[in-house]
N, C-alpha and C positions, 0 to 999 in steps of 0.2 A: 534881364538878359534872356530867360527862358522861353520867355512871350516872343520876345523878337523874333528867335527862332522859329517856333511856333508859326508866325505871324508871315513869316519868310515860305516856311515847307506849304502852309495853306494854300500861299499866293500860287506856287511853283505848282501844286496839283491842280489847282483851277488853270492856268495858262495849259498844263500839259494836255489835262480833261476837253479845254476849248479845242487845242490844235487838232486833235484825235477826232474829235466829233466835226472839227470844218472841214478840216480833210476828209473824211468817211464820203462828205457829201460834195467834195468840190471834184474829188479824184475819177475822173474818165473812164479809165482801166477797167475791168472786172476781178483782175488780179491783182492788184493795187487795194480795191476796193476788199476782197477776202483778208488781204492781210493787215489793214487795218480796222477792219470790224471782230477779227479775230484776236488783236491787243487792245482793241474797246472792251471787249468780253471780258478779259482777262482783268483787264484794268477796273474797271466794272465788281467785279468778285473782290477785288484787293483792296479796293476804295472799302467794299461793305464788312470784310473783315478788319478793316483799319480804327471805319469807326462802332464796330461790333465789340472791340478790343478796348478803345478808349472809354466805354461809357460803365461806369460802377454797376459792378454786381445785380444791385438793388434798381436800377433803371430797365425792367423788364421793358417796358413798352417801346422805349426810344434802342434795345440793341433787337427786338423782331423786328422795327420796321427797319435797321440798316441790314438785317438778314434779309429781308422781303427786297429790297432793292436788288440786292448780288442777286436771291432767284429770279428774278424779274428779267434780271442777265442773262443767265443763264437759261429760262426760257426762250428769251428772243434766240438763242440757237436751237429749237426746235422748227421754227419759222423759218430760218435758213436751210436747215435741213430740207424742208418739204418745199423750196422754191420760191417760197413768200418773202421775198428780199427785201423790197421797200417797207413792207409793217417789220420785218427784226430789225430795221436800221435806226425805224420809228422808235422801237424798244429800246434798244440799244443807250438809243441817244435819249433817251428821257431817263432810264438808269443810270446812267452817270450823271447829268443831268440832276437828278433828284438826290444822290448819293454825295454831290456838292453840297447841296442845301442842306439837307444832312447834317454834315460835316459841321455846315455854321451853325447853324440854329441849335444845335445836339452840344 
């Protein structure tokens, strides 16, 4: 029964993760577009503290690189800061992106 669940919330981040990142790229607006690359960002960090949190003590190598994914996040908002929008959207969307793959493979 545990797995199910499990197997349920995975699904639910990955569909969420998808909608976030087609919209980023589908949405016209500019403002539309800040405030969903701004709960990419966020989502992005939470993703990598999620599976920073899941993975035992003793897995040093697999909870740096879900910390290196959130900074990776978190970078692509230095990008947006300085005006470089399409490379932190690029960022953006491969941190999350990667912080999926993550998820499974981890």
């Amino acid at each position: 029964m545990a797995l199910g669940i499990l197997m349920i919330l995975f699904i639910s981040i990955s569909v969420i993760s998808l909608i976030g990142v087609a919209a980023l790229w589908m949405s016209k607006s500019d403002k539309t577009k800040k405030i969903i690359y701004i709960g990419l960002v966020i989502w992005s960090v939470l993703l990598s503290i999620l599976n920073f949190i899941s993975l035992p003590s003793n897995f040093l190598f697999g909870r740096g690189i879900s910390l290196f994914f959130g900074f990776v996040g978190i970078l692509s908002l230095l990008f947006y800061k300085t005006g470089k929008k399409v490379p932190a959207y690029i960022i953006i969307s491969l941190s999350v992106a990667a912080s999926i793959i993550d998820t499974f493979f981890m």
